[in-house]
TORMAR-907364 format. One record per residue: chain; x, y, z of N, C-alpha, C, O, CB in turn. Coordinates in steps of 0.1 Angstrom, whole numbers, plus 5000, padded with zeros to 4 digits. Glycine has a CB too. Layout:
<atoms>
("A",(X,Y,Z),(X,Y,Z),(X,Y,Z),(X,Y,Z),(X,Y,Z));
...
</atoms>
This chain:
<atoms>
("A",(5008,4988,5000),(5000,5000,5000),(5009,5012,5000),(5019,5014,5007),(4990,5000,5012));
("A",(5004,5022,4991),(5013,5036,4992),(5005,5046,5002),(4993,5048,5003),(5015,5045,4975));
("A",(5015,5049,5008),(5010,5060,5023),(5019,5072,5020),(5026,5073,5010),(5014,5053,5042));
("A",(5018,5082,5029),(5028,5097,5031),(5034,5093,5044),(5026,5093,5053),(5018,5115,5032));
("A",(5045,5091,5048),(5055,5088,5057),(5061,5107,5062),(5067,5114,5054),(5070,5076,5048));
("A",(5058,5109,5071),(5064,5121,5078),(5080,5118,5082),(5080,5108,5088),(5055,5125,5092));
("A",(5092,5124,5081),(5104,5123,5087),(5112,5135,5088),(5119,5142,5080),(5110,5116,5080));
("A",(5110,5137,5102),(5124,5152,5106),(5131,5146,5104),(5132,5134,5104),(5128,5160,5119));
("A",(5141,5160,5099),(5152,5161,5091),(5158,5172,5101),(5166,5179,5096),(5149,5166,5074));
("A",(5155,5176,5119),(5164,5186,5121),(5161,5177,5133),(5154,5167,5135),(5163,5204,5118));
("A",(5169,5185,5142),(5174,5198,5142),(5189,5204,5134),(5194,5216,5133),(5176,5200,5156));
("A",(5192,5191,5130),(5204,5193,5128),(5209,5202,5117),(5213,5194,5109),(5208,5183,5126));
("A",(5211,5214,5114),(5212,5221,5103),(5222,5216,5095),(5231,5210,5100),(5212,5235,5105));
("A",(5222,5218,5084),(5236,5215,5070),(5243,5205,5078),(5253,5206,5084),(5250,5230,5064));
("A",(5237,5198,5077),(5245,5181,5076),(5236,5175,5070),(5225,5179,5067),(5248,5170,5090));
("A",(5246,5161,5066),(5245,5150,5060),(5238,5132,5070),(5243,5125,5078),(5261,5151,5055));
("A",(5226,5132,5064),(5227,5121,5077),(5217,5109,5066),(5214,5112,5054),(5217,5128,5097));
("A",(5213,5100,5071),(5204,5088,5065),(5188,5089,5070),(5184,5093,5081),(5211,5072,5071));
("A",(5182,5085,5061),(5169,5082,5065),(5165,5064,5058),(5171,5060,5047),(5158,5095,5058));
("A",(5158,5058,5064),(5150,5044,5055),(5143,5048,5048),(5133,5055,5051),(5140,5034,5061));
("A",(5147,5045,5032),(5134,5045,5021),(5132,5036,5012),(5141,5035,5003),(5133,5057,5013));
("A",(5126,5031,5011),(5122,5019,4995),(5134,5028,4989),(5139,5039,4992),(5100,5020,4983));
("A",(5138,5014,4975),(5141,5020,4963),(5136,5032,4958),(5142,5041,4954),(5140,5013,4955));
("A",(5121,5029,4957),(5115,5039,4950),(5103,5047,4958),(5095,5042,4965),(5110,5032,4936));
("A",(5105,5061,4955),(5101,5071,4967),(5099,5079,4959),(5105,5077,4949),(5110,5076,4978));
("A",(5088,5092,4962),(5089,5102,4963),(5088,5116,4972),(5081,5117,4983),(5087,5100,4958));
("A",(5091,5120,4970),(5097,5134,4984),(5080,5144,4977),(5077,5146,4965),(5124,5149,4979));
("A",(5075,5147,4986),(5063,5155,4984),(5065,5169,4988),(5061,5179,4982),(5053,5150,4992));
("A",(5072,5167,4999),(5072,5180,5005),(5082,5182,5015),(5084,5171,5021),(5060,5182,5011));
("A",(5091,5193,5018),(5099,5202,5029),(5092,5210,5036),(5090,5219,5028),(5109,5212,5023));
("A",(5087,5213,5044),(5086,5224,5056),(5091,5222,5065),(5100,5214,5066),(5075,5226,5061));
("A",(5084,5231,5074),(5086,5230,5093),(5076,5232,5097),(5069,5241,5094),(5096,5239,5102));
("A",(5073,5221,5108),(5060,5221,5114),(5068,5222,5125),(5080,5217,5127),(5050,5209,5112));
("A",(5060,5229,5135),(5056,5235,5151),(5076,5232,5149),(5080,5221,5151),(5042,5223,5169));
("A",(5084,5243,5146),(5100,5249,5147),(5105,5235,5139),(5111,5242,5130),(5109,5253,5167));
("A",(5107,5224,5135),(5113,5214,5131),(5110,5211,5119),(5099,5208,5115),(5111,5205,5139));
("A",(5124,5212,5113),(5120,5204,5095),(5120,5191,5089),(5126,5180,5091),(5129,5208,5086));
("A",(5110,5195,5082),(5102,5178,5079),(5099,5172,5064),(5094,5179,5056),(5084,5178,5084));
("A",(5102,5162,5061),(5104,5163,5048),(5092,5148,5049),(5093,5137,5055),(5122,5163,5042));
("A",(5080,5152,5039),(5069,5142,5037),(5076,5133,5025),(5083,5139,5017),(5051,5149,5033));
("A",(5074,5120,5024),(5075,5111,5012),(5063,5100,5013),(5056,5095,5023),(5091,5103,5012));
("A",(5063,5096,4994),(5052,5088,4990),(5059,5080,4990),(5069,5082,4984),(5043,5090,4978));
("A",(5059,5063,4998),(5062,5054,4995),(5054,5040,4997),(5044,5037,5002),(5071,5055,4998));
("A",(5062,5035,4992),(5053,5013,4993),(5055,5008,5009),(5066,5006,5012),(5067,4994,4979));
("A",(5045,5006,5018),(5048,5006,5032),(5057,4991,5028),(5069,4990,5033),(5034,5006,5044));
("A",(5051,4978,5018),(5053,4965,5017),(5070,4967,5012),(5077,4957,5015),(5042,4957,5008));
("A",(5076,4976,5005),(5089,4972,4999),(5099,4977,5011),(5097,4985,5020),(5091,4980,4984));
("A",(5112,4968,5008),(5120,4970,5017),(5126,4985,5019),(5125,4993,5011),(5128,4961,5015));
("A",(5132,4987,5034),(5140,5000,5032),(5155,5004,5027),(5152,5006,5016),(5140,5004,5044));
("A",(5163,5005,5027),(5174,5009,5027),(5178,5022,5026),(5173,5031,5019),(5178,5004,5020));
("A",(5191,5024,5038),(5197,5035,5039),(5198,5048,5030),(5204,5049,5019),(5206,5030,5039));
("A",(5193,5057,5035),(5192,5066,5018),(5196,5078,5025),(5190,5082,5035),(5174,5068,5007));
("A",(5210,5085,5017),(5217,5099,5022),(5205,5107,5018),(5198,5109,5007),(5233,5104,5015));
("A",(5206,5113,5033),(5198,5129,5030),(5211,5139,5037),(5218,5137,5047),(5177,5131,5042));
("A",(5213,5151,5027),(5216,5168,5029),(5212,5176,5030),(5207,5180,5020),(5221,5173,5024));
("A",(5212,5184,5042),(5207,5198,5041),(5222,5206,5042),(5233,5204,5047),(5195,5202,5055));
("A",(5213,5218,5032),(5228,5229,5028),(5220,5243,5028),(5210,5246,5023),(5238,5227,5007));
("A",(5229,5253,5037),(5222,5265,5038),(5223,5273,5023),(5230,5267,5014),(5227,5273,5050));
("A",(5217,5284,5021),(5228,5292,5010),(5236,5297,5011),(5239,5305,5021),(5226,5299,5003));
("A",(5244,5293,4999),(5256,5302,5002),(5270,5297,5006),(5281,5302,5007),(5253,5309,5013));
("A",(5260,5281,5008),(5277,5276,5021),(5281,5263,5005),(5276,5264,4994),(5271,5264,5049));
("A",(5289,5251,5009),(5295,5244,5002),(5287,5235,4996),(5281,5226,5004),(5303,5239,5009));
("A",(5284,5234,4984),(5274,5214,4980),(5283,5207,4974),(5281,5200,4964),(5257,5212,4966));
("A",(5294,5208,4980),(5306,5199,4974),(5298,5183,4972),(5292,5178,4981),(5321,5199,4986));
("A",(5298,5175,4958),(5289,5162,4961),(5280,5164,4962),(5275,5155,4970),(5291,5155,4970));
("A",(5274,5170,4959),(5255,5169,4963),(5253,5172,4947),(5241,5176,4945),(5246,5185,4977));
("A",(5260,5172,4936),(5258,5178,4922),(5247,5164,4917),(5236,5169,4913),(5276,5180,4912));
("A",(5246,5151,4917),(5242,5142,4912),(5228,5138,4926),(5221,5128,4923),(5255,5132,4907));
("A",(5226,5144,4936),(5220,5141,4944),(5204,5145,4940),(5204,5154,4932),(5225,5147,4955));
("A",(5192,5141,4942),(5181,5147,4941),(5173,5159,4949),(5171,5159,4961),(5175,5137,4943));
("A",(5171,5169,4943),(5166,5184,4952),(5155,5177,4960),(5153,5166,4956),(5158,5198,4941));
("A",(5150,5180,4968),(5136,5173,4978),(5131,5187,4982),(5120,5186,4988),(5140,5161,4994));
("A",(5136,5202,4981),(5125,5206,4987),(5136,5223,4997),(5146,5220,5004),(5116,5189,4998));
("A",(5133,5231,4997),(5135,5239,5004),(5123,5246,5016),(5111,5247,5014),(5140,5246,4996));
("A",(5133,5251,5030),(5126,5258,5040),(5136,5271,5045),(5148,5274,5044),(5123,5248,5052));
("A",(5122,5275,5052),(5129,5287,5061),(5128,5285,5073),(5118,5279,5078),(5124,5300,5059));
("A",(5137,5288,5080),(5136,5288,5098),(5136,5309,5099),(5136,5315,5089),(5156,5277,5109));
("A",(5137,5312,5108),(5136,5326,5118),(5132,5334,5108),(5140,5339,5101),(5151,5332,5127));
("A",(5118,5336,5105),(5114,5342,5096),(5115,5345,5081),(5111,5354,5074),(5114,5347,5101));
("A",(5126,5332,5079),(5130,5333,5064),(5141,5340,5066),(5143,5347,5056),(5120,5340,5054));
("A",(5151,5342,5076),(5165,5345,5077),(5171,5335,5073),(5182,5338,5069),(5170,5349,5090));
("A",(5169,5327,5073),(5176,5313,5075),(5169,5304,5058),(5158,5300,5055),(5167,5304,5095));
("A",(5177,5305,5052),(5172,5296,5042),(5179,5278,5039),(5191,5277,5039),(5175,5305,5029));
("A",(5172,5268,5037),(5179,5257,5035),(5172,5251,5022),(5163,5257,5015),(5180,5247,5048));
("A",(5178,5239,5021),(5181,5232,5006),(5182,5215,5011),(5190,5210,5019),(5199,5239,4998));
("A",(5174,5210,5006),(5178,5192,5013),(5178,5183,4997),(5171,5182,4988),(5158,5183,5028));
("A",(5186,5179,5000),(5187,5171,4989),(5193,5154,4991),(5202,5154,4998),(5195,5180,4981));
("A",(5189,5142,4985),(5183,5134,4988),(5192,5123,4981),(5190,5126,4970),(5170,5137,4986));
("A",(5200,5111,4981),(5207,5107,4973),(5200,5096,4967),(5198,5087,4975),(5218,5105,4977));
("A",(5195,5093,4953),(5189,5082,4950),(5194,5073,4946),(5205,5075,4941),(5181,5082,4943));
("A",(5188,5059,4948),(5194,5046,4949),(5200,5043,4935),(5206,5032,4933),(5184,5035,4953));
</atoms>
């Protein structure tokens, strides 16, 4: 069955870290709900997971390696002072 899986992605700003996702996914959405960023995905609850790099990069700063990665979605934190970029490595 395909569902929408919710997964924070903070607090940790501009790093690099893993999430579980099927092979095949898609990223719906980036925000932040109540201060914390969240990134929604469409996936197969029945297919297996595997390790899947996620990056957040502020602007401005380094995407060294993130050139072949998948965009998933930008947010703002402190009233849009704060801009980020998450991007997503596919299998």
């Amino acid at each position: 069955m395909l569902t929408i899986h919710k997964f924070q992605i903070g607090p940790h700003i501009t790093a690099t870290g893993v999430v579980e996702l099927p092979q095949e996914f898609r990223v719906l959405s980036v925000q932040v709900q109540r201060g914390v960023p969240c990134m929604w995905v469409l996936l197969d609850d029945a297919a297996p997971r595997l390790p899947t790099g996620i990056a957040i990069r502020s602007t401005g700063h380094d995407c060294t390696g993130l050139l072949n990665w998948a965009p998933a979605g930008t947010f703002q934190l402190d009233d849009g002072a704060l801009v980020f970029h998450v991007f997503v490595r596919v299998h």
